[in-house]
N, C-alpha and C positions, 0 to 999 in steps of 0.2 A: 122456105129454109131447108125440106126436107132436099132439093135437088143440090144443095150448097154442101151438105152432108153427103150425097152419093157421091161429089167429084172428088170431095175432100180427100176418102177412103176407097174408090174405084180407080184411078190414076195409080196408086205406086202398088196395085195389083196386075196393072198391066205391063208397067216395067217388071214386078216380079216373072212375069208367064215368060220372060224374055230370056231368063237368068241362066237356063240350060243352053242357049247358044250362044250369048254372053260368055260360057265357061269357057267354050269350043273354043273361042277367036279369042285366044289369050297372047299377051308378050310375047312369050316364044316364040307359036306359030306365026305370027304375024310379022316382027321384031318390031313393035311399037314396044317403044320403052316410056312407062308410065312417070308422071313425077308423085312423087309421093310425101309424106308427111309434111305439109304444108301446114298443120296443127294438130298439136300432141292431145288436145283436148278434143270430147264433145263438144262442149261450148267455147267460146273467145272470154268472153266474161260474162255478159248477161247473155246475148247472142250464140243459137246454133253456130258450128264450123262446118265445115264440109266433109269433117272426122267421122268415118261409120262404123260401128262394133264390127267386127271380121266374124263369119259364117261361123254359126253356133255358139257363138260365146254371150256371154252374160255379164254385164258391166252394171255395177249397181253404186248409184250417183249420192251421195250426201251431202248435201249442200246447205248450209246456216247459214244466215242472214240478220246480223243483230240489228240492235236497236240504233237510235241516232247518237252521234258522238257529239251533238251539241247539247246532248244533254248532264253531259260531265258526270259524274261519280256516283248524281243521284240516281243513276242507272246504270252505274258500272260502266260507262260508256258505250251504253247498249247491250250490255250483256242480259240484264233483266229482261229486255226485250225485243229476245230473238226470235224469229219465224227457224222452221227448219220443214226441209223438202225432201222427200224420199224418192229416186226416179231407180227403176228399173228398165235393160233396155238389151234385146236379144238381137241379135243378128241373124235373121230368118239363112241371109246370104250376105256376099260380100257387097250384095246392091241396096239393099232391105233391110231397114231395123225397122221394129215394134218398141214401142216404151209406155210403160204406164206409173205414174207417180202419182205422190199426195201431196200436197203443201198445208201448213200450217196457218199462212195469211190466204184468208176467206176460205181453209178450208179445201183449198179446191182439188177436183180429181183430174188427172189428163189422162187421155191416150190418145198418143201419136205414132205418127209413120214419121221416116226419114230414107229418101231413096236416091241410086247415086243416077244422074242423066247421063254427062259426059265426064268425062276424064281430064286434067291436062296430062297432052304427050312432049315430053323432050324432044324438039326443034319440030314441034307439030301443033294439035290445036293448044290454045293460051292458057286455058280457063278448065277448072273442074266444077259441073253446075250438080247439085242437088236440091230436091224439093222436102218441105217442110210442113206436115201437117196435122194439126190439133184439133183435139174436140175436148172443152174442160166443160165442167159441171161445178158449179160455186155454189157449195153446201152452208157457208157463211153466214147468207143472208134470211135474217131471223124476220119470221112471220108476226110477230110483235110488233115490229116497227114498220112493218111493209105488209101491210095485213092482203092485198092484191097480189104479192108473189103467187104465183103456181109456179109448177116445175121446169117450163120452157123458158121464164125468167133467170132460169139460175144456168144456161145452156151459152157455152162462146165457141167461136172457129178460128182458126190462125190457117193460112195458106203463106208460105213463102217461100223464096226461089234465093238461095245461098250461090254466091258464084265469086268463086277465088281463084286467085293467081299466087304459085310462088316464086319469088319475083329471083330468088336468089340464095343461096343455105339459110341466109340467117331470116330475111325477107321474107312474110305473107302477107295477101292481104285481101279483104274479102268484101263482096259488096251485098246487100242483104235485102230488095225490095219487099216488102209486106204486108198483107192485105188480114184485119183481125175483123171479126164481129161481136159483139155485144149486144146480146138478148135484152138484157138494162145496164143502160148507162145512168152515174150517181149523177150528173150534170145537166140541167134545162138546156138544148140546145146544143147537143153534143149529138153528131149523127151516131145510131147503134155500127155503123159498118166506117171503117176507120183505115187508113193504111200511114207509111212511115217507110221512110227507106234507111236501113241499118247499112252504117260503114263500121267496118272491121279489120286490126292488125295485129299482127304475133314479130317479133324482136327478138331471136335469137339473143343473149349475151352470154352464156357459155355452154359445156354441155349437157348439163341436165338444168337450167335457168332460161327462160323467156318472161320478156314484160310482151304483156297484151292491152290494149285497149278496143273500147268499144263506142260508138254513138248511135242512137236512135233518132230517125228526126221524124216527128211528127208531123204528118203534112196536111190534116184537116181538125186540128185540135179547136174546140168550139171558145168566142175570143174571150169568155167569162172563166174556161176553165183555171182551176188553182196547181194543175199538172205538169210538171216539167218534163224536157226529154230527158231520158236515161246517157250519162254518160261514166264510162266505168272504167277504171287502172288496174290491173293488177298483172301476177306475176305465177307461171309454171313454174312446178318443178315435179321433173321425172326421179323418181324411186324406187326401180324396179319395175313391181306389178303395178303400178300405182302413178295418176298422176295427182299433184296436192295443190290445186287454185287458190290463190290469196287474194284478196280484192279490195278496193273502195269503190263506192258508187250511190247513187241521188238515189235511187229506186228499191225500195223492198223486198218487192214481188220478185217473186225467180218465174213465174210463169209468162210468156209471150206477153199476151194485151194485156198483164197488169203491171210488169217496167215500162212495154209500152206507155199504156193509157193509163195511167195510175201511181206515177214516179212522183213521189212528194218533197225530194227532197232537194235543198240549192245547195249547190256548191259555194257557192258565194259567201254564204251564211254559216259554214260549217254542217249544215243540215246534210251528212254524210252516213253511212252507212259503212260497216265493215261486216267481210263475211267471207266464206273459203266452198270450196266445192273438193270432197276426197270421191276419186273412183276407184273402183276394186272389179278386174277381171276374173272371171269365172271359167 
């Protein structure tokens, strides 16, 4: 596992070492005209975007996530029982962010990278690819009930590779392959190393309004699990400094593998979730 961790965090220090000649071979010099804002947000809904914090700034994420709304009233329709996620996330460079947050469900701590590969260029290459990667720690899980936890128990990876098109002003849309690991999985017969490939899209409908949606599909989920894919609705709105996420969705977790691998909730059923993500640049 230790070499799974070296790639995880040695990769988007290599694109960093690049970033000084990166600067050089800009638009101008070149006249490669970039396409840009393909999405206002960090995230689509529960999914990374190909969105990076710009060089030196500090974008600080706050993201709630209630309780289920098929619980009606007796819970406030989830208010009683909301998770909330606190992420912080620097822009080393215009290629490079760091982010480190907390969650509230399991506890968990992340730090990740997010770094840009390529670009799309106007009537050039198609596609903007960035890579995606995590290291969380799940403080959660209580030695009480799991008297065998040590501390590499409580340790997961996300690797994932975002790659969008903006098809058109109003038009994104993003395709998201992903590969997570889990040190312990809650399920008999649930491999610890997982993947799922996330589809992703942004809808302009006016100018500071986009609906977004999101799906996760799980593609080694073991056949006992009680897990569903993540699939999520919601809606930007630009406000200045600020963008303000509104959302429904089957999944809790705001963290990768656990909307991934850990979405409990059916649509079908009403078994929904509501929850909003506010950012504030710095």
């Amino acid at each position: 596992m230790k070499y799974l961790l070296t790639i995880i965090f040695c990769f988007p220090l290599l694109i960093y070492s690049q970033d000084d000649l990166l600067d050089e071979i800009d638009s101008d010099s070149t006249g490669i005209e970039y396409v840009s804002a393909a999405f206002k947000g960090l995230k689509i809904v529960n999914f990374e975007s190909t969105k990076l914090v710009a060089k030196n700034e500090l974008t600080f994420i706050v993201s709630h996530r209630f309780g289920s709304l098929e619980n009606g009233i007796d819970t406030f329709f989830g208010l009683d029982d909301a998770v909330t996620r606190l992420n912080f996330v620097y822009g080393v460079s215009d290629n490079l962010n760091f982010g480190i947050s907390r969650s509230s469900f399991q506890k968990i701590y992340e730090v990740s990278t997010k770094y840009r590969i390529l670009r799309q260029v106007k009537d050039g290459f198609p596609f903007s690819i960035v890579g995606f990667n995590a290291f969380l720690i799940n403080t959660g899980l209580e030695k009480d009930n799991l008297p065998f936890i040590e501390f590499e128990h409580r340790l997961s990876y996300t690797i994932q590779l975002l790659i969008s098109r903006k098809i058109n002003t109003n038009l994104s849309l993003e395709l998201a392959p992903t590969f997570f690991h889990d040190n312990f999985v809650q399920i008999d017969g649930q491999d610890n190393s997982q993947f799922a490939l996330g589809l992703g899209g942004r809808h302009k409908l006016s100018k500071r309004w986009s609906v977004n949606i999101d799906y996760g599909w799980h593609l080694n989920r073991a056949d006992n699990s009680p897990f569903k894919n993540p699939l999520s609705i919601g809606f930007d709105l630009e406000t200045g400094g600020h963008i303000f996420q509104l959302h429904f969705t089957n999944a809790q977790g705001m963290n990768t593998n656990t909307f991934l691998g850990q979405g409990s909730g059916d649509w079908s059923d009403g078994n929904i979730y509501f929850g909003f993500n506010l950012s504030r640049v710095f």
